[in-house]
HTML snippet that shows the backbone in 3Dmol.js (N, CA, C, O; Angstrom):
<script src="https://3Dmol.org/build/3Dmol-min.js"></script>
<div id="view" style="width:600px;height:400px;position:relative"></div>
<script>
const pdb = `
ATOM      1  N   UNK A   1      80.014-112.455  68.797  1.00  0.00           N
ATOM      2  CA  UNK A   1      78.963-113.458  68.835  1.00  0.00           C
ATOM      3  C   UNK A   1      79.485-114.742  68.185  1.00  0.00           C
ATOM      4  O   UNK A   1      80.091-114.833  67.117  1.00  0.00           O
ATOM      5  N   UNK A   2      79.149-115.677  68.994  1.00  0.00           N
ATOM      6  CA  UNK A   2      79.501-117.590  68.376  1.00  0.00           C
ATOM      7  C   UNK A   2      78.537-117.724  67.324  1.00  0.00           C
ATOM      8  O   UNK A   2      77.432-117.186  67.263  1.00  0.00           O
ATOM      9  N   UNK A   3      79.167-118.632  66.367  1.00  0.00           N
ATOM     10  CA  UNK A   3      78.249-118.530  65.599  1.00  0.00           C
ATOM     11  C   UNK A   3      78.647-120.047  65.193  1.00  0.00           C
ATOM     12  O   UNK A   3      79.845-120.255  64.997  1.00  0.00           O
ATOM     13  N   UNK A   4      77.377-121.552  64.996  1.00  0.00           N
ATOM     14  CA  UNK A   4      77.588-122.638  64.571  1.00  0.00           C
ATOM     15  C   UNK A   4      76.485-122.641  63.470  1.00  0.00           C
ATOM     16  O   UNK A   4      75.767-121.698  63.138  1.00  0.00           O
ATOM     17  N   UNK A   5      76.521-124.486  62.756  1.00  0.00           N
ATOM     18  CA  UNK A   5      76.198-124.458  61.807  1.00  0.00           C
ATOM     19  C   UNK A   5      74.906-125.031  62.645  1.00  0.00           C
ATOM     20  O   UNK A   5      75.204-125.519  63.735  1.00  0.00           O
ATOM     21  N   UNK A   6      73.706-125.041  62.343  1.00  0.00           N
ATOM     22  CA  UNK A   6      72.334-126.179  62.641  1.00  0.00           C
ATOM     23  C   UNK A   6      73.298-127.504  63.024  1.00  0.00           C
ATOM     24  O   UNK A   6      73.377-127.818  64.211  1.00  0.00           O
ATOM     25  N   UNK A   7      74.067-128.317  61.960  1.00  0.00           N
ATOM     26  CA  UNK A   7      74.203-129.612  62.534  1.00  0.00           C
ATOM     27  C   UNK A   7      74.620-129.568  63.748  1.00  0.00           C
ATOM     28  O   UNK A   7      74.222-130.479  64.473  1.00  0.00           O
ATOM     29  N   UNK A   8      75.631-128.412  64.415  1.00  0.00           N
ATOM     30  CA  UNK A   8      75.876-128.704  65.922  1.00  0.00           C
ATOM     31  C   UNK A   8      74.519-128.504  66.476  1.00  0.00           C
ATOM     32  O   UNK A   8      74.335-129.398  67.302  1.00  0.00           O
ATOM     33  N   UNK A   9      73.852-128.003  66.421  1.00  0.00           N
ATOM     34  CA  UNK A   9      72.554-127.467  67.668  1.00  0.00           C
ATOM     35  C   UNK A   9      71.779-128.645  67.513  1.00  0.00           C
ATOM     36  O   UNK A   9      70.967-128.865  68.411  1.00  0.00           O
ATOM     37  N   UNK A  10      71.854-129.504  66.512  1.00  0.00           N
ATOM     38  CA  UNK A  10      71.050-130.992  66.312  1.00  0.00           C
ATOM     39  C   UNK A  10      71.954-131.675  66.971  1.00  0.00           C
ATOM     40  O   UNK A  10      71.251-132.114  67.881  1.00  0.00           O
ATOM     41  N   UNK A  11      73.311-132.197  67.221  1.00  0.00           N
ATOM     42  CA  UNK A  11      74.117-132.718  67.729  1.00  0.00           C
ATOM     43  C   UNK A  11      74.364-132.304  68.871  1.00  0.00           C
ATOM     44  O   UNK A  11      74.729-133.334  69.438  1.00  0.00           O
ATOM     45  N   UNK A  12      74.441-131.088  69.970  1.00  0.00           N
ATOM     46  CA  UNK A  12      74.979-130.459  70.621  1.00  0.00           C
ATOM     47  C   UNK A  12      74.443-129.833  71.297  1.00  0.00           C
ATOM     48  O   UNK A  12      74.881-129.014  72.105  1.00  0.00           O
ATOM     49  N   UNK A  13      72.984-130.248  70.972  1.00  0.00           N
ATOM     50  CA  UNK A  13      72.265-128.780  71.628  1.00  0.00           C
ATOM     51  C   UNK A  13      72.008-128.951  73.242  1.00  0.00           C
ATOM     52  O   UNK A  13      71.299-128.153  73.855  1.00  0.00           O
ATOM     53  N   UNK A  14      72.663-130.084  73.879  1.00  0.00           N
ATOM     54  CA  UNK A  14      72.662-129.641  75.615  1.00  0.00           C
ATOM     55  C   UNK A  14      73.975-128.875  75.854  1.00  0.00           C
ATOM     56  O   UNK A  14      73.962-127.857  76.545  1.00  0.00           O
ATOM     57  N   UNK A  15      75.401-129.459  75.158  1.00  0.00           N
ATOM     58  CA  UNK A  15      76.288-128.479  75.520  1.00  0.00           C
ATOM     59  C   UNK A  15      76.244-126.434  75.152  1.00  0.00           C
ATOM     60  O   UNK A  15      76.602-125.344  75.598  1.00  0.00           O
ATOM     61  N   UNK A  16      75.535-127.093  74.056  1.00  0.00           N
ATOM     62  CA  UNK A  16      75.112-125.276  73.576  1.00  0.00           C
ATOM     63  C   UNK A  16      74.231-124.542  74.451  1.00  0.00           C
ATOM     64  O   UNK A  16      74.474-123.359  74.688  1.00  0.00           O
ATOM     65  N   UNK A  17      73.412-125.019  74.866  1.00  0.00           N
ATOM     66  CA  UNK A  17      72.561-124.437  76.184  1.00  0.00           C
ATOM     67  C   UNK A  17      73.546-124.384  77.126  1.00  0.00           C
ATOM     68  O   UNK A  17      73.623-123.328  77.753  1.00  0.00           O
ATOM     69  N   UNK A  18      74.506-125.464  77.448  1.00  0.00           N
ATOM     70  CA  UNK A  18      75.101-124.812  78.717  1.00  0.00           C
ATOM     71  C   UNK A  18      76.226-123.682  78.320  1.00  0.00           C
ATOM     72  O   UNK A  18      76.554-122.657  78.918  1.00  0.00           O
ATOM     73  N   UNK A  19      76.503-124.018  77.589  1.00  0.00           N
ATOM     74  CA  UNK A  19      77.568-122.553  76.697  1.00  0.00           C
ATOM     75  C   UNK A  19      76.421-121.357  76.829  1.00  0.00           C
ATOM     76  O   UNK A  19      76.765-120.228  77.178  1.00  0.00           O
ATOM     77  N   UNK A  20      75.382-121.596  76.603  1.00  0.00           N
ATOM     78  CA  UNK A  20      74.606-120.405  76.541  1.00  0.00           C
ATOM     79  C   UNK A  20      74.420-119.500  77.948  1.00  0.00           C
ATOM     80  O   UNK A  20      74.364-118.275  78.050  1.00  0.00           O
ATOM     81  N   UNK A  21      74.341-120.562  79.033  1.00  0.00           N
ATOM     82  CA  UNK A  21      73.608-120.250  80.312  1.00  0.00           C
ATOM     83  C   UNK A  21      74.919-119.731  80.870  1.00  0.00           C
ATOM     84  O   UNK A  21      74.874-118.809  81.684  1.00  0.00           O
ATOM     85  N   UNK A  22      76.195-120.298  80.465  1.00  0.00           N
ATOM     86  CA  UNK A  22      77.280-120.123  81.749  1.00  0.00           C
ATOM     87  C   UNK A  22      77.955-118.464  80.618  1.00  0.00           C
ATOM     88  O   UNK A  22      78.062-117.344  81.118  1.00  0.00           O
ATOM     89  N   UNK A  23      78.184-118.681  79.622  1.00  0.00           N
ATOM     90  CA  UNK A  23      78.749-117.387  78.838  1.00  0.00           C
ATOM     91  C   UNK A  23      77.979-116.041  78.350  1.00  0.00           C
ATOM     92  O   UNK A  23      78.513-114.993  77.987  1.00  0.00           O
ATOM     93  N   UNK A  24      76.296-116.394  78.449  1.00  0.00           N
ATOM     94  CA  UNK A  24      75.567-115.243  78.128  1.00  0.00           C
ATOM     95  C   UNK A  24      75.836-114.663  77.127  1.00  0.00           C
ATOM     96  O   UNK A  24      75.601-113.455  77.148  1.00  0.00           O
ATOM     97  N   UNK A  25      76.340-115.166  76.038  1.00  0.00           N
ATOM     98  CA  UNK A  25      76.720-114.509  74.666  1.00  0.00           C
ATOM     99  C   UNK A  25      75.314-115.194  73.924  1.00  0.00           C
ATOM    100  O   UNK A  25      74.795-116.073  74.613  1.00  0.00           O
ATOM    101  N   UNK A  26      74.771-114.961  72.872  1.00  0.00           N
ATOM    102  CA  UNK A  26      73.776-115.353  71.724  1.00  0.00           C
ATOM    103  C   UNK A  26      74.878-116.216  71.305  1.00  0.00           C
ATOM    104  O   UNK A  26      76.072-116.004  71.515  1.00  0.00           O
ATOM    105  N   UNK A  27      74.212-117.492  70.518  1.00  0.00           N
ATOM    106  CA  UNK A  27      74.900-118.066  69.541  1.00  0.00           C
ATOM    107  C   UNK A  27      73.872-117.635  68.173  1.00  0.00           C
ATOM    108  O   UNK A  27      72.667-117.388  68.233  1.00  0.00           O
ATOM    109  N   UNK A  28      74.852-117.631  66.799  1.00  0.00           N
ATOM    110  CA  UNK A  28      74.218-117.403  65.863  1.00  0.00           C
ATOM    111  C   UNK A  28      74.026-118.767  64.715  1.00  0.00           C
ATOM    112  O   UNK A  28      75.048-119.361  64.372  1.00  0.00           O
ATOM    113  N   UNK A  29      72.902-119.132  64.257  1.00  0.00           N
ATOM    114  CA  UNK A  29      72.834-120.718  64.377  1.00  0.00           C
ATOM    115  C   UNK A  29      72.552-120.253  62.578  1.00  0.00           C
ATOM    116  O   UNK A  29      71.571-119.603  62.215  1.00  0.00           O
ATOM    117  N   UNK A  30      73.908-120.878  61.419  1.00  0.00           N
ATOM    118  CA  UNK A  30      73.427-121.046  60.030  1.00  0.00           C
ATOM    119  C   UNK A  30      72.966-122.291  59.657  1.00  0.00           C
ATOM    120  O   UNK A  30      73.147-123.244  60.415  1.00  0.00           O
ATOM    121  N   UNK A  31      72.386-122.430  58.582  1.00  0.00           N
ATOM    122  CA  UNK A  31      72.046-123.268  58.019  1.00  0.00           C
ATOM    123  C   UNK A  31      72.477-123.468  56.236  1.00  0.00           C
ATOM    124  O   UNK A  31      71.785-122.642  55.641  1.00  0.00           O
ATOM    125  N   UNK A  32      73.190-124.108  55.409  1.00  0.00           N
ATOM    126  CA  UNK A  32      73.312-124.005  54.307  1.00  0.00           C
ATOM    127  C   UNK A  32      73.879-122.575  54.217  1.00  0.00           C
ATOM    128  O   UNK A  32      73.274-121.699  53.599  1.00  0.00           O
ATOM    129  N   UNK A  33      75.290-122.308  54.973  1.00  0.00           N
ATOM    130  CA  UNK A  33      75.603-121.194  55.260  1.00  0.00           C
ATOM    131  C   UNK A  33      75.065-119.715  54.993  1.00  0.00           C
ATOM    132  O   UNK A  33      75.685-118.717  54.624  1.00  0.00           O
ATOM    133  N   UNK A  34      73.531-119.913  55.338  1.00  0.00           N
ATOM    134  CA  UNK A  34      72.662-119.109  55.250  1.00  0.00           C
ATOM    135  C   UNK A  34      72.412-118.998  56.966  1.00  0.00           C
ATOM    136  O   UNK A  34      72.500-119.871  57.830  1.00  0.00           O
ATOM    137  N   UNK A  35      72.051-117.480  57.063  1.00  0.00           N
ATOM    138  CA  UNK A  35      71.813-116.613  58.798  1.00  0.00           C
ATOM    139  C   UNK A  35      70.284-117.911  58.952  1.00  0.00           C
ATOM    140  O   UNK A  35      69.578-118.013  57.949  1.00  0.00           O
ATOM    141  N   UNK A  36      70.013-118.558  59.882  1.00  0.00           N
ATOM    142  CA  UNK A  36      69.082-119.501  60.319  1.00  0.00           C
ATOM    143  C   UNK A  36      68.704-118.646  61.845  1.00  0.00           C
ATOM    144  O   UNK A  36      68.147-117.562  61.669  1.00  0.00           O
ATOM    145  N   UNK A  37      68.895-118.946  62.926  1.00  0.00           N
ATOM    146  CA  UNK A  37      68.346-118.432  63.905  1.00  0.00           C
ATOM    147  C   UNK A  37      70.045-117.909  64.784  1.00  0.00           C
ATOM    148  O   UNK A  37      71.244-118.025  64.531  1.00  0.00           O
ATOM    149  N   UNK A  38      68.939-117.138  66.211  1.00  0.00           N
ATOM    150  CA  UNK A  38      69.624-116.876  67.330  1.00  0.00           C
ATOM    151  C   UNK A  38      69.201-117.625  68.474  1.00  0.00           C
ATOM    152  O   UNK A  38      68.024-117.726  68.823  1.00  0.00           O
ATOM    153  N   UNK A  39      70.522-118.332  69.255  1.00  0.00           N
ATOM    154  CA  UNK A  39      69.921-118.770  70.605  1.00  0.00           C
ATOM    155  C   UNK A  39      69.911-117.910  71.523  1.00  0.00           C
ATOM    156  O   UNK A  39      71.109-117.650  71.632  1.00  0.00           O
ATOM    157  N   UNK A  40      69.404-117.324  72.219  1.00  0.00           N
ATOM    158  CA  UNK A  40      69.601-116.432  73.113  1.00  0.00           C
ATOM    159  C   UNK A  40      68.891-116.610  74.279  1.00  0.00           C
ATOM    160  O   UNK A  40      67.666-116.732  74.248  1.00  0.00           O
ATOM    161  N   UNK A  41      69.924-116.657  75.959  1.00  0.00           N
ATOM    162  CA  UNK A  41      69.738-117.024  76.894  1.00  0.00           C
ATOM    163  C   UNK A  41      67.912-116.154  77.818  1.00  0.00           C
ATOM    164  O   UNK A  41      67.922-114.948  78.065  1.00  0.00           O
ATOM    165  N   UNK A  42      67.173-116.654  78.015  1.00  0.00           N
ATOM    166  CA  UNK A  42      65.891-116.099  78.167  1.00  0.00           C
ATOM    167  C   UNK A  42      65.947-114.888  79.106  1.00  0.00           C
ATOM    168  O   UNK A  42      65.283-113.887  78.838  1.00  0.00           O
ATOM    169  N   UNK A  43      66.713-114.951  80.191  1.00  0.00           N
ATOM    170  CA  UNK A  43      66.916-113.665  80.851  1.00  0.00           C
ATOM    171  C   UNK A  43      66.936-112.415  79.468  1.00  0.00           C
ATOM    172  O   UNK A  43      66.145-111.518  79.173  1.00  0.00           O
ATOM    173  N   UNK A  44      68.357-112.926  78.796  1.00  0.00           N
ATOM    174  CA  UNK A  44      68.560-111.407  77.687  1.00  0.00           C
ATOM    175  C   UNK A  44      67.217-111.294  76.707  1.00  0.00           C
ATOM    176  O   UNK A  44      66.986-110.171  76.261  1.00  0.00           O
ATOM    177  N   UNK A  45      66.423-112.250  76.384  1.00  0.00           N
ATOM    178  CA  UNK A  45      65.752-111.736  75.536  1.00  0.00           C
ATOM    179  C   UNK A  45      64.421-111.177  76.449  1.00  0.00           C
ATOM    180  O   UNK A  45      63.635-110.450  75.842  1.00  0.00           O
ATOM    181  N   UNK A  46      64.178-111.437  77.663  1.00  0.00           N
ATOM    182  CA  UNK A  46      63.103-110.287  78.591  1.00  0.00           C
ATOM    183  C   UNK A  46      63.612-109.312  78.981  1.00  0.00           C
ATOM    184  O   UNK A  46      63.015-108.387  79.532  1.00  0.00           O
ATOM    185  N   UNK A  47      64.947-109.374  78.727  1.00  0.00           N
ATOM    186  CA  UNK A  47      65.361-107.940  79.369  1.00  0.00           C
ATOM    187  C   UNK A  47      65.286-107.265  77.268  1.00  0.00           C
ATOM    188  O   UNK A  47      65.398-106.058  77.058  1.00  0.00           O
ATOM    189  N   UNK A  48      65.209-107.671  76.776  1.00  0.00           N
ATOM    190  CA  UNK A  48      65.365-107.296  75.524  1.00  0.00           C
ATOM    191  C   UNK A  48      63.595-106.405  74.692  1.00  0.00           C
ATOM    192  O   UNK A  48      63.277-105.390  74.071  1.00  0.00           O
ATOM    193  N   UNK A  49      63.109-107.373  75.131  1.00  0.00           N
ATOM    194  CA  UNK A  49      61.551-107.246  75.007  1.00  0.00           C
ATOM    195  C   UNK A  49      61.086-105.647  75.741  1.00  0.00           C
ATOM    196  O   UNK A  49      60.561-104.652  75.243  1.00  0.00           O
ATOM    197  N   UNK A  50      61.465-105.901  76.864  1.00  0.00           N
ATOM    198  CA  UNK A  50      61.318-104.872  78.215  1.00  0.00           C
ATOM    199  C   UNK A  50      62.051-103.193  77.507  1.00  0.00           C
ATOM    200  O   UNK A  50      61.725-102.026  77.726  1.00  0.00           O
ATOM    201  N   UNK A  51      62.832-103.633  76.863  1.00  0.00           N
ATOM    202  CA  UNK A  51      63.307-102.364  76.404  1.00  0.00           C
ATOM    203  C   UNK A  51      63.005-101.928  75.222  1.00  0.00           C
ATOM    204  O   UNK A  51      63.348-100.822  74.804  1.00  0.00           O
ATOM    205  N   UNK A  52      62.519-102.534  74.761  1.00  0.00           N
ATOM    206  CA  UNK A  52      61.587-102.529  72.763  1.00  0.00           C
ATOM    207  C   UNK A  52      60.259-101.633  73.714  1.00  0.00           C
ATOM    208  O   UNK A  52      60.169-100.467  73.330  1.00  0.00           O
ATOM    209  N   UNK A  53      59.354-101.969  74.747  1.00  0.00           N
ATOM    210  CA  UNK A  53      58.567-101.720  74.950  1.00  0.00           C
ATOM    211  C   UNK A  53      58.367-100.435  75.573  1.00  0.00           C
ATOM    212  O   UNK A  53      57.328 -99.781  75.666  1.00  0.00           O
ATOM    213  N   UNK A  54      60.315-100.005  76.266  1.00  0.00           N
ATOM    214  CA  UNK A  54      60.244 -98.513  76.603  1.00  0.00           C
ATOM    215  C   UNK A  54      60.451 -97.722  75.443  1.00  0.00           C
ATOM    216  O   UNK A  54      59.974 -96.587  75.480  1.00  0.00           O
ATOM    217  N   UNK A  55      61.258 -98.189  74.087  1.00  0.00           N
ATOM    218  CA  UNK A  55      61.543 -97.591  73.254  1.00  0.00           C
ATOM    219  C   UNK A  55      60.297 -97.478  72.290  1.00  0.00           C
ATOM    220  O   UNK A  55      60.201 -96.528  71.514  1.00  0.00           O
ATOM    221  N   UNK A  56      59.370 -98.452  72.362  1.00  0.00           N
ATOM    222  CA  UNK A  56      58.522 -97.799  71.914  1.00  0.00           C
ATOM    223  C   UNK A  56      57.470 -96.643  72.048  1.00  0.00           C
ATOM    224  O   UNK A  56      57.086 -95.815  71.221  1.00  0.00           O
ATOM    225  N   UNK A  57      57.054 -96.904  73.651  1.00  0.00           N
ATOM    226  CA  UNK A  57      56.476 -95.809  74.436  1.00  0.00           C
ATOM    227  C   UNK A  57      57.306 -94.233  74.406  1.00  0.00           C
ATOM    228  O   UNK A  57      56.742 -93.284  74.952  1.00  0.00           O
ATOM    229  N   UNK A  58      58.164 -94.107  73.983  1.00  0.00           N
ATOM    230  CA  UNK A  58      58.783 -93.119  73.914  1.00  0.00           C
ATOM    231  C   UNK A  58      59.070 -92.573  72.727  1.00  0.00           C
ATOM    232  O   UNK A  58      59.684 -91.557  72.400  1.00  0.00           O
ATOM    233  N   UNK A  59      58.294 -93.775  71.895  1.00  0.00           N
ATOM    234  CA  UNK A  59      58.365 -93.221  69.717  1.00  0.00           C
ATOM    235  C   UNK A  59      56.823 -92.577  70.208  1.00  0.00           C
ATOM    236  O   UNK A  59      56.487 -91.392  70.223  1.00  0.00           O
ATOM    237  N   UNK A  60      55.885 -93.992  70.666  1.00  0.00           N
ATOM    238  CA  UNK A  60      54.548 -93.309  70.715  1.00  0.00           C
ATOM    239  C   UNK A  60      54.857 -91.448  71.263  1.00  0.00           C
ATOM    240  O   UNK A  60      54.688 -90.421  70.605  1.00  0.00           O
ATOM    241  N   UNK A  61      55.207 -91.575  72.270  1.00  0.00           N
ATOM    242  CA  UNK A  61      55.049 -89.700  72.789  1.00  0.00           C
ATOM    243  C   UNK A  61      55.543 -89.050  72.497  1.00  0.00           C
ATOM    244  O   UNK A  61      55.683 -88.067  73.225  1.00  0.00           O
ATOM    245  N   UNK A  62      56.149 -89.094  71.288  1.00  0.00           N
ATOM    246  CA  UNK A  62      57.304 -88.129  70.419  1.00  0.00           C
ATOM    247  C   UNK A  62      56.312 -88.270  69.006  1.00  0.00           C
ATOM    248  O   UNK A  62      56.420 -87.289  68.269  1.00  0.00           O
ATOM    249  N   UNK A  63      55.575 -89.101  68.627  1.00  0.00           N
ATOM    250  CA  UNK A  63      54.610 -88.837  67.865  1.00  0.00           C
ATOM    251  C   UNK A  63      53.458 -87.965  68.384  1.00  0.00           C
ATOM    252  O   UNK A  63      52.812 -87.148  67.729  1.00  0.00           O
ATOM    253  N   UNK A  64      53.329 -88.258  69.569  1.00  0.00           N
ATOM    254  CA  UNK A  64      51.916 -87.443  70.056  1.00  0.00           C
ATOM    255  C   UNK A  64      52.270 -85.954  70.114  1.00  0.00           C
ATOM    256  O   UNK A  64      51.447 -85.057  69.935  1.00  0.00           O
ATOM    257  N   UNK A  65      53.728 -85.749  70.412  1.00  0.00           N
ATOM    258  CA  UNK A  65      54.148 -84.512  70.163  1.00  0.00           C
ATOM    259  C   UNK A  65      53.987 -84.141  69.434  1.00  0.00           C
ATOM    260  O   UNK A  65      53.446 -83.037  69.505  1.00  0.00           O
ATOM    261  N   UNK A  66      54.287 -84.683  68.115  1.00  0.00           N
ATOM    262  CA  UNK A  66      54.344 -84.021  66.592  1.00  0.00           C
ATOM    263  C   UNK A  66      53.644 -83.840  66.086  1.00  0.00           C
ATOM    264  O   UNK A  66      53.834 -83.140  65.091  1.00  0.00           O
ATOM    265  N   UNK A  67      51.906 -84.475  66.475  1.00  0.00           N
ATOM    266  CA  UNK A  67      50.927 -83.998  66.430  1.00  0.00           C
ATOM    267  C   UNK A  67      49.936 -83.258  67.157  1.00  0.00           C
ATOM    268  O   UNK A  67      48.725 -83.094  67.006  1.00  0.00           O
ATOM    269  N   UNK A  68      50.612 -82.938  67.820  1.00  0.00           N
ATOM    270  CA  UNK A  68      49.986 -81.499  68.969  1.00  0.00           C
ATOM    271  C   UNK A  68      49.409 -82.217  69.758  1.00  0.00           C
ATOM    272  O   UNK A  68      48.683 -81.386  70.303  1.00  0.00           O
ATOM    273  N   UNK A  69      49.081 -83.630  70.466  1.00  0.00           N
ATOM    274  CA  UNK A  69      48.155 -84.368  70.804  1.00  0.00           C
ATOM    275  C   UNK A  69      48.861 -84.602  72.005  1.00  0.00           C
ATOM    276  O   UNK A  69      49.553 -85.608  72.159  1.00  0.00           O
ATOM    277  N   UNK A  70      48.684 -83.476  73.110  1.00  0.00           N
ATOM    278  CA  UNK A  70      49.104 -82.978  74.497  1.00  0.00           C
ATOM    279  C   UNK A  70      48.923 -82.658  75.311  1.00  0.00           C
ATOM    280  O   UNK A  70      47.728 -82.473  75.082  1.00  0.00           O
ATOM    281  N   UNK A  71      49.039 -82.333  76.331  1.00  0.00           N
ATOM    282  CA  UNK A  71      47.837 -81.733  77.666  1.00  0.00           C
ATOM    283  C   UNK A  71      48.654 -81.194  78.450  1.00  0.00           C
ATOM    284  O   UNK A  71      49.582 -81.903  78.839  1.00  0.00           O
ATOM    285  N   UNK A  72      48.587 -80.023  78.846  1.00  0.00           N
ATOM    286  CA  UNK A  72      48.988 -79.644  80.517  1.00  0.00           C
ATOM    287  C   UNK A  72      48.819 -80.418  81.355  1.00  0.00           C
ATOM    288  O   UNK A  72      48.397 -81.573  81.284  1.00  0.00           O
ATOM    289  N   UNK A  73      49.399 -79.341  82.893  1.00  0.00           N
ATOM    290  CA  UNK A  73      49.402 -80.514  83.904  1.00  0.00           C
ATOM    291  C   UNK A  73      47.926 -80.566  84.473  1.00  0.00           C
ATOM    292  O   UNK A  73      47.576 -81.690  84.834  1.00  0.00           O
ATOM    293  N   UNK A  74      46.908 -79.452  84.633  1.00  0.00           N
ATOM    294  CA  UNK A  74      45.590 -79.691  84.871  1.00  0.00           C
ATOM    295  C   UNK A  74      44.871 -80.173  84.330  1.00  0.00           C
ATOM    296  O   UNK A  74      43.853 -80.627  84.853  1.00  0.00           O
ATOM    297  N   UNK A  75      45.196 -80.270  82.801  1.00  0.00           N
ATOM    298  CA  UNK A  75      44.301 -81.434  82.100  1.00  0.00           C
ATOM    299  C   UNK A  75      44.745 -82.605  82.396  1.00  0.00           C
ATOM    300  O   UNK A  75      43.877 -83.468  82.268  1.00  0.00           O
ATOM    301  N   UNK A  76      45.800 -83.001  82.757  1.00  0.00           N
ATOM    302  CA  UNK A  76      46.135 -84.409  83.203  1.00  0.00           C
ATOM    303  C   UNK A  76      45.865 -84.427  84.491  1.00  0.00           C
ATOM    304  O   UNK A  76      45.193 -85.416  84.784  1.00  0.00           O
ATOM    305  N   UNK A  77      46.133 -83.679  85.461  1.00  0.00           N
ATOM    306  CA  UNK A  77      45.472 -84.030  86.649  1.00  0.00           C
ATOM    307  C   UNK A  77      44.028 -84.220  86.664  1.00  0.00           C
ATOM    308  O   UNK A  77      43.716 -85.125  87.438  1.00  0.00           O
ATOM    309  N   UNK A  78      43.102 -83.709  86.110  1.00  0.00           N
ATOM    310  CA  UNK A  78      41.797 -84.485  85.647  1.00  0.00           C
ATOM    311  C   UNK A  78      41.541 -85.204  85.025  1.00  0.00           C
ATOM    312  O   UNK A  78      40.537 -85.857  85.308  1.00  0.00           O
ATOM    313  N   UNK A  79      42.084 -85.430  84.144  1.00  0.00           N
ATOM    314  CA  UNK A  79      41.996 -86.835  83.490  1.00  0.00           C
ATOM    315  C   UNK A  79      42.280 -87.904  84.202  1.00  0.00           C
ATOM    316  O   UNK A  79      41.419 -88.784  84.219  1.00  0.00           O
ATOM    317  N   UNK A  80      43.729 -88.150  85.086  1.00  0.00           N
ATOM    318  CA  UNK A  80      43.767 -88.824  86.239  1.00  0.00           C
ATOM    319  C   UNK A  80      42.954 -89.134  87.236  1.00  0.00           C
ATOM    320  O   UNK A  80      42.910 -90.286  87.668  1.00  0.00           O
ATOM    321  N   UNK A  81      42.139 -88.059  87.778  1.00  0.00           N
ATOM    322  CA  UNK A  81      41.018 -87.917  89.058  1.00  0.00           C
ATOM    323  C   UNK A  81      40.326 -88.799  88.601  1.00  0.00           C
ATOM    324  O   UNK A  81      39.993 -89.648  89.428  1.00  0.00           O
ATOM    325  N   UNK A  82      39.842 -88.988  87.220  1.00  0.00           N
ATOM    326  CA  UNK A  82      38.936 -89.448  86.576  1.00  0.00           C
ATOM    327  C   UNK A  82      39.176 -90.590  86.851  1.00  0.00           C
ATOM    328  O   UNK A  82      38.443 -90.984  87.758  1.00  0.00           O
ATOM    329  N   UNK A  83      40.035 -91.501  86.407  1.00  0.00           N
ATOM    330  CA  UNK A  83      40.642 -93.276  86.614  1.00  0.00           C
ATOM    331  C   UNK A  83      41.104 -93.281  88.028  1.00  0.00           C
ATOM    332  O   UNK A  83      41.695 -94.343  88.223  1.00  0.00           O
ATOM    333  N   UNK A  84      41.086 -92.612  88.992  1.00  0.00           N
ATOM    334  CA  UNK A  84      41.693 -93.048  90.132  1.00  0.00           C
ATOM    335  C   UNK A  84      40.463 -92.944  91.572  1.00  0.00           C
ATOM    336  O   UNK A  84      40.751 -93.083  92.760  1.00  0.00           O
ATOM    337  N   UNK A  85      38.984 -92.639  90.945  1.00  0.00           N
ATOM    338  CA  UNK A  85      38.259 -92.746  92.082  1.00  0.00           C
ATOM    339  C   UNK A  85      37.434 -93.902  91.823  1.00  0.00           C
ATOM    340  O   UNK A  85      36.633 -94.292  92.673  1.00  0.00           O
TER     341      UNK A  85
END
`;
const viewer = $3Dmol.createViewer("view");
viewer.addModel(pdb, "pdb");
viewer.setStyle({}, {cartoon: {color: "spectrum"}});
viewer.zoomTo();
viewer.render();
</script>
């Protein structure tokens, strides 16, 4: 990962977008050589989002497991019938 200081992204910040768009790497942006932000090209961060949201759905049902909070397949096929007429 690239990593500049804030003054380039204040100075620079159309070539850094195009560094961003054509290389698809994050830049990592310090400040007072302190961690400040990430630029990151918008495709990667929806594809990023998109996968937080499977990984979470898949903590949720591994919790529902662990609390017995489950159904067969005929209780779900009625429960379904239910939302689908």
């Amino acid at each position: 990962m690239r990593a500049e200081v804030v003054t380039t992204l204040k100075r620079q910040a159309s070539k850094l977008l195009a560094d961003l768009r054509e290389l698809k790497e994050p830049i990592f942006i310090t400040e007072h050589g302190q961690p400040s932000a990430y630029l990151l090209d918008v495709a990667d961060d929806e594809l990023m989002v998109q996968r937080m949201k499977i990984l979470e759905g898949i903590a949720k049902g591994e919790q529902a497991i662990r609390e017995d909070r489950t159904m067969d397949m005929s209780q779900a096929k009625e429960k379904m019938s239910k939302w689908l007429k």
